[in-house]
C-alpha positions as CSV (number, residue, x, y, z in Angstrom):
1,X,172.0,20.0,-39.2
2,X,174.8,22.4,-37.9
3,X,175.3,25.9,-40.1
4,X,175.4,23.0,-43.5
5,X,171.8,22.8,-44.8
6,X,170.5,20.1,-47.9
7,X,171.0,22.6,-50.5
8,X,175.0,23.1,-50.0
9,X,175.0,18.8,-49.6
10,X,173.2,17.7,-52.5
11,X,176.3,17.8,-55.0
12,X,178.3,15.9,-52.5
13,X,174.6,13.6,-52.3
14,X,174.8,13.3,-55.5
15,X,177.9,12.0,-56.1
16,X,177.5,9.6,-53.5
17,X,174.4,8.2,-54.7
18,X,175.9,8.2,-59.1
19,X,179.5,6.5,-57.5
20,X,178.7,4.7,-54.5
21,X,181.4,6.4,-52.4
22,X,182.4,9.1,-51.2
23,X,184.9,10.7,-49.2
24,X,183.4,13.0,-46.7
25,X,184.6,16.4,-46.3
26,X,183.6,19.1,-43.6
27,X,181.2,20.7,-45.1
28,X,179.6,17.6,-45.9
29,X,180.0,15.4,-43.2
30,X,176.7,16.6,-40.9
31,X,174.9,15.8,-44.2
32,X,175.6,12.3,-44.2
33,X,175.7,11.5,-40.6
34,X,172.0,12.4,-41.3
35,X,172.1,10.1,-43.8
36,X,174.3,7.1,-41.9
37,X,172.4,7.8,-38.8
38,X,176.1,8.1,-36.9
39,X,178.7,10.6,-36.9
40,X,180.7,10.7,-39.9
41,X,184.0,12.4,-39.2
42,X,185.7,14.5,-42.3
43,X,188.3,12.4,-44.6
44,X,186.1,9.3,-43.8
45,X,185.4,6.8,-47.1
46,X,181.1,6.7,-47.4
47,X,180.1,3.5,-48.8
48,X,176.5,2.9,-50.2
49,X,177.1,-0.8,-49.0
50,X,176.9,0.1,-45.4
51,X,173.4,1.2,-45.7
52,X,172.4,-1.8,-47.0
53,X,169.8,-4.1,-44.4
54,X,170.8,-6.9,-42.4
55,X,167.9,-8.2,-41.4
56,X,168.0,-11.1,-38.8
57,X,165.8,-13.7,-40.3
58,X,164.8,-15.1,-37.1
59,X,163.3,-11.3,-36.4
60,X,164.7,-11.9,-32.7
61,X,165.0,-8.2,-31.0
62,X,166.4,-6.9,-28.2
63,X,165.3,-3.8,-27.2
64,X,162.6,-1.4,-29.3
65,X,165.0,0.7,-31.2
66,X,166.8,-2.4,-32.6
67,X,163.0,-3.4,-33.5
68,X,162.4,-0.1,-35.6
69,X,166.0,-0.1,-36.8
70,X,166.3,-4.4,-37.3
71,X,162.9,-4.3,-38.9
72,X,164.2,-2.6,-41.7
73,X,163.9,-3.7,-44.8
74,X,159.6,-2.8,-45.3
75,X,158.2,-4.8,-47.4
76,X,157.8,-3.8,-51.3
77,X,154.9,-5.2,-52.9
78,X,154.0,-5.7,-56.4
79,X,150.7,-4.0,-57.2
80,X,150.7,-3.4,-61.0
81,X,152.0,-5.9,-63.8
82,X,153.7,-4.1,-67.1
83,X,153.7,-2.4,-69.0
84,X,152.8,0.1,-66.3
85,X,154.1,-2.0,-63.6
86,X,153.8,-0.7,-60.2
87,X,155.5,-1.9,-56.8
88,X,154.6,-0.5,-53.3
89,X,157.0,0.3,-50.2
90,X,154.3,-0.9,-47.2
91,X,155.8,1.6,-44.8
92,X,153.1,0.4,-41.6
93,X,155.4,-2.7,-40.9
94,X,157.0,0.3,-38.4
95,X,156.7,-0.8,-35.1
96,X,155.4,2.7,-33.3
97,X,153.2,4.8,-35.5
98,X,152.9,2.1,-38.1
99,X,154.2,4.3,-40.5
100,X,156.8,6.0,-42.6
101,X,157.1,9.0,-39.8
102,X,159.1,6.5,-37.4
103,X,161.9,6.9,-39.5
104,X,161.3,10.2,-39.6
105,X,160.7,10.9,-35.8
106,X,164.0,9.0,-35.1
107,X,166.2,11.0,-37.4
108,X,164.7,14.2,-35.5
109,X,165.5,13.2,-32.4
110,X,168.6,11.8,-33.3
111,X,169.4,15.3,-34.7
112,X,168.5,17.4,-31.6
113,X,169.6,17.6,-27.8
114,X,167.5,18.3,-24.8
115,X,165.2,16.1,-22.6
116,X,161.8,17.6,-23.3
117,X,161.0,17.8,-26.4
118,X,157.5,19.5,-28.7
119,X,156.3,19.5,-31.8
120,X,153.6,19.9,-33.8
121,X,151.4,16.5,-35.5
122,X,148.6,15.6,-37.7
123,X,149.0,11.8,-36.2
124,X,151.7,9.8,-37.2
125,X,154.6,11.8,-36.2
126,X,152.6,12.6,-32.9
127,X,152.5,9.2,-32.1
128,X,156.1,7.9,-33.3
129,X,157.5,11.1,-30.9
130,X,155.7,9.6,-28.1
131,X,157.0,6.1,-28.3
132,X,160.1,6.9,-28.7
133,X,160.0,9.7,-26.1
134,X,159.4,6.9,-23.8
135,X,161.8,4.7,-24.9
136,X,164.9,7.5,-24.2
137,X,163.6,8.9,-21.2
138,X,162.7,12.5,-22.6
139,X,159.7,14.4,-21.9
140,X,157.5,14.7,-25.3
141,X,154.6,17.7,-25.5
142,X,152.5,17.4,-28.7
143,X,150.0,20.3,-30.3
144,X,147.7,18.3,-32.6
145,X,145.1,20.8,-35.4
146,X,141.7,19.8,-34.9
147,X,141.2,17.6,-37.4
148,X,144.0,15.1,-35.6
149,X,141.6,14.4,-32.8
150,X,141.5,10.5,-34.0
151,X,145.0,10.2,-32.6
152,X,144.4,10.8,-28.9
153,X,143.6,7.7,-27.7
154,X,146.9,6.6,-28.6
155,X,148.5,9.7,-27.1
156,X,146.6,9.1,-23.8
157,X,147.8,5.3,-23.8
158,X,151.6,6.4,-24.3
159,X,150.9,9.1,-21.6
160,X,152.1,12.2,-23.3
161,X,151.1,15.2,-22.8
162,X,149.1,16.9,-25.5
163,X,146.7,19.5,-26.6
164,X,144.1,19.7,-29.3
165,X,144.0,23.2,-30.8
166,X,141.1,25.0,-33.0
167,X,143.4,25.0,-36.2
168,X,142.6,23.3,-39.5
169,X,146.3,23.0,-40.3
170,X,149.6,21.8,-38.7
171,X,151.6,24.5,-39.5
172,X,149.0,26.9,-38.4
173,X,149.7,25.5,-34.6
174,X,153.5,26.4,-35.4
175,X,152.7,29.6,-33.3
176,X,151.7,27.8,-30.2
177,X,155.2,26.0,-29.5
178,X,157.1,29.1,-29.0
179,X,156.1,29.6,-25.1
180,X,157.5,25.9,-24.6
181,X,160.6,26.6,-26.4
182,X,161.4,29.8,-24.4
183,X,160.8,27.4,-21.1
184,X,163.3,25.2,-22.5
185,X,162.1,22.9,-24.7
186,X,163.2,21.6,-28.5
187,X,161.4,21.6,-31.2
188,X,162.5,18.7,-33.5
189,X,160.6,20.5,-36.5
190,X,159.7,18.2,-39.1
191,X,159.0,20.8,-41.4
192,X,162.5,22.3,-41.7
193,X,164.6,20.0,-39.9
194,X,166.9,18.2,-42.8
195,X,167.3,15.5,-40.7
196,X,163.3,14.6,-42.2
197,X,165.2,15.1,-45.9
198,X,168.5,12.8,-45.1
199,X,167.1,9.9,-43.8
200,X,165.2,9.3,-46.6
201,X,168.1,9.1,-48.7
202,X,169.0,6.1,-46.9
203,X,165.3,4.6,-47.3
204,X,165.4,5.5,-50.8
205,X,168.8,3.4,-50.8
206,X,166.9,0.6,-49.1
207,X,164.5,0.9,-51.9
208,X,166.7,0.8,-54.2
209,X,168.7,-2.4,-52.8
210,X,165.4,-4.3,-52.8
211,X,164.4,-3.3,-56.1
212,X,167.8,-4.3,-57.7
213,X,167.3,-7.9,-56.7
214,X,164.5,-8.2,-59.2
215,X,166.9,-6.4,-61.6
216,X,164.2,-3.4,-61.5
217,X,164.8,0.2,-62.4
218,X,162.6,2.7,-61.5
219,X,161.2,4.8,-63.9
220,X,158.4,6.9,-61.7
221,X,158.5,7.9,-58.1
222,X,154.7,8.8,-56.7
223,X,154.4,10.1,-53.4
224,X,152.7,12.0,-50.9
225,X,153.2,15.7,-50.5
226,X,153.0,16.5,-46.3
227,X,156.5,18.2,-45.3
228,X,158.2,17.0,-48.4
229,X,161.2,14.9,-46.8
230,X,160.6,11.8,-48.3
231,X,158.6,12.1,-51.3
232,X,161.4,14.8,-52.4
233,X,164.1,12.5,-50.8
234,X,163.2,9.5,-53.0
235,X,162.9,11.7,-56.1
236,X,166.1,12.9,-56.0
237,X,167.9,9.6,-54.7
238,X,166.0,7.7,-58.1
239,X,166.4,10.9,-60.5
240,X,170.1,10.9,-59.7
241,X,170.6,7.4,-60.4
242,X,168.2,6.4,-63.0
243,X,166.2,9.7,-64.3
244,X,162.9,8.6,-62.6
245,X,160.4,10.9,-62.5
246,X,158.8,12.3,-59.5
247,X,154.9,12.6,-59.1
248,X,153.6,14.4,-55.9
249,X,150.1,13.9,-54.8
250,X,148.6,16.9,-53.1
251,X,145.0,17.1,-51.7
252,X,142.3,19.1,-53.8
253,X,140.5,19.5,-50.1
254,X,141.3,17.4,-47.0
255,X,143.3,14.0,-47.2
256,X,145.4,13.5,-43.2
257,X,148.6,13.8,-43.5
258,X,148.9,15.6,-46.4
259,X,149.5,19.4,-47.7
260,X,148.8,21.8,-50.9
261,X,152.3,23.1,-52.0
262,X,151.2,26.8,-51.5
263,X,151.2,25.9,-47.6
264,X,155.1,25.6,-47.6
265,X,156.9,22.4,-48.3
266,X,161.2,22.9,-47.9
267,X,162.5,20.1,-49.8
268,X,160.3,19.9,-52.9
269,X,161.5,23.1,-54.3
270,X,165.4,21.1,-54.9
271,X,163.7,18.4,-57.1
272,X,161.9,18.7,-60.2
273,X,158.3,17.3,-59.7
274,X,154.8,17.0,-60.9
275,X,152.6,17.8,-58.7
276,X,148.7,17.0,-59.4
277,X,145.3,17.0,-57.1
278,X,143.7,13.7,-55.7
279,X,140.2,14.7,-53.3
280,X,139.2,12.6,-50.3
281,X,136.8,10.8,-52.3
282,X,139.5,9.3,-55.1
283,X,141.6,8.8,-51.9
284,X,139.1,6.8,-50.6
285,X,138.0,4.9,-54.3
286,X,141.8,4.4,-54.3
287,X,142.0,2.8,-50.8
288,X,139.1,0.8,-51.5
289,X,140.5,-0.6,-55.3
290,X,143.9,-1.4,-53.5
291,X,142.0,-3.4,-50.7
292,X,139.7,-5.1,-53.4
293,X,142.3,-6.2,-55.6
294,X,145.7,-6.9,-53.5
295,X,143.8,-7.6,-49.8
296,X,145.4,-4.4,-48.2
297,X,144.0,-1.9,-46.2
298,X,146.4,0.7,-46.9
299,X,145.7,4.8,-45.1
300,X,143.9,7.5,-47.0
301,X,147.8,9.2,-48.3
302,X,148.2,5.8,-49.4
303,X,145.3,5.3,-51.7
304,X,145.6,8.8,-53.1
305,X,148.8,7.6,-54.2
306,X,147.6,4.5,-55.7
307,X,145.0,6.4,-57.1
308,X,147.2,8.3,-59.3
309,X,148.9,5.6,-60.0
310,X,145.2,4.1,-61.3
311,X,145.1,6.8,-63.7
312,X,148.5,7.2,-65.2
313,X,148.7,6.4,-68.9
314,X,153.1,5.9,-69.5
315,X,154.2,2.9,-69.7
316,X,157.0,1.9,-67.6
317,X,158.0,1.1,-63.6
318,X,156.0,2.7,-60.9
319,X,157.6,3.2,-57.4
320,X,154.8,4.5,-54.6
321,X,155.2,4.9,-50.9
322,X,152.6,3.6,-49.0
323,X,153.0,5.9,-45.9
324,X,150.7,4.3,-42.9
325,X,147.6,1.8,-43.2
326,X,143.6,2.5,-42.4
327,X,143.0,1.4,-39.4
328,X,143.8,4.7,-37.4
329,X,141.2,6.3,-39.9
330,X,138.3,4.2,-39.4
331,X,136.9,7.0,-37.5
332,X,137.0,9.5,-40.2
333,X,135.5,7.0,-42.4
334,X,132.4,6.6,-40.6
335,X,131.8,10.2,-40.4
336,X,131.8,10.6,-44.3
């Protein structure tokens, strides 16, 4: 985002998000272009109304990008009653990785030039980088850790080039992109990137603008810890505006697509969180109670969330993200 990170936006941010408005200035105005997902030009007036959905109910698309960008709202689905009721943002209704990571992947690219183009996946963002590679004509090189090997298939469909390296972790293959990068290449960086933070302050708005047509408040945020950009994202966005709490659900020893906080997350460290354990297995028992009781096959970050949802004792209104569904997963499952 230019020589202006998050940390020097977030007052402006916050403003925007307690008001509504705001008039952008040029320190701030890289910020929220990341959030608008256009330029914003300094002395511009920001209204919250813009990033509002309009859906076309006839869900008529023309091109793929208007399907990702058209598709939006997600659904939000009520999946606890009060006092500890819980609602659920089914983030898979996106059209390319079926999940949260093509909003992602499309603010990244959005935010970076050049025609080839590498990075560094556990799955979803692998995939999402590949479609939409495809769709704008660039050339899209992917280094997936080990574990990621489930992914590939869809890789080989979409015909990018990729590479399966003997890491455990993502950001242990960090190392390997440098030789691409000194060919030429750009690394859109999910993991420090702020473009991953801002556009999740416009999903959180989304959120948000669903929500408030029930006349619901927030009054808990739980959500997946991987880079950080939108679990942190939505806590801040609903701890500005209504003093929601954030949970973050880390892995106690392998869920996909999740991290531990000690392996380096950016954007959690600007929000105040708690951050508790979930294993494979209560990811699992939380996929399988979700499926069991709503009919949804939600993915293995998914049911750890829910899980922790499961065991929280405060009354009040739960908001989770549901990041991606199962079926990519079925694999892993049948190896456990």
């Amino acid at each position: 985002m230019g020589h202006v990170g998050v940390l020097e936006c977030l007052p402006s941010i916050e403003r925007f998000i307690r008001e509504g408005r705001y008039v952008a200035d040029a320190g701030s105005a890289r910020c929220f272009s990341g959030i608008f997902l256009r330029e914003v030009a300094p002395g511009e007036v920001l209204r919250v109304e813009e990033l509002y959905p309009s859906p076309d109910p006839y869900r008529v698309y023309g091109s793929s990008l208007e399907l990702l960008t058209g598709g939006w709202p997600t659904p939000l689905l009520k999946v606890g009653e009060a006092p500890r009721e819980a609602w659920a943002k089914l983030e898979w209704y996106n059209p390319f990785s079926r999940s949260i990571k093509d909003r992602t992947t499309y603010a990244l690219v959005r935010s970076v030039g050049g025609d080839r183009l590498v990075e560094v996946s556990s799955g979803n963002v692998a995939i999402a980088l590949s479609a939409l590679g495809a769709l704008l004509g660039k050339r899209v090189k992917i280094y997936l850790p080990s574990a990621a090997r489930y992914v590939e298939p869809a890789l080989d469909v979409l015909g990018v080039e990729h590479e399966v390296l003997d890491v455990t972790m993502t950001v242990e293959a960090l190392e390997h992109i440098r030789s691409d990068v000194a060919r030429g290449a750009v690394h859109t960086n999910q993991f420090e990137n702020d473009a991953n933070f801002l556009v999740h302050i416009r999903t959180a708005v989304e959120i948000d603008w669903q929500l408030s047509s029930r006349g619901i408040r927030p009054s808990y945020v739980i959500a997946g810890l991987g880079t950080s950009g939108h679990s942190a994202a939505l806590g801040f966005y609903f701890g500005v505006k209504y003093g929601a709490r954030l949970i973050g659900v880390q892995p106690s020893d392998w869920i996909p697509g999740l991290r531990r906080m000690e392996s380096g997350m950016k954007w959690i460290k600007y929000v105040p969180a708690e951050v508790v354990d979930v294993s494979f297995r209560e990811a699992l028992e939380g996929v399988k109670a979700l499926a069991r009781k709503h009919g949804v096959l939600a993915g293995l970050s998914s049911g750890a969330v829910y899980y922790e949802y499961l065991r929280r004792r405060a009354e009040g209104v739960y908001l989770m993200v549901f990041p991606d569904d199962l079926f990519k997963y079925l694999p892993l499952l049948g190896m456990t």
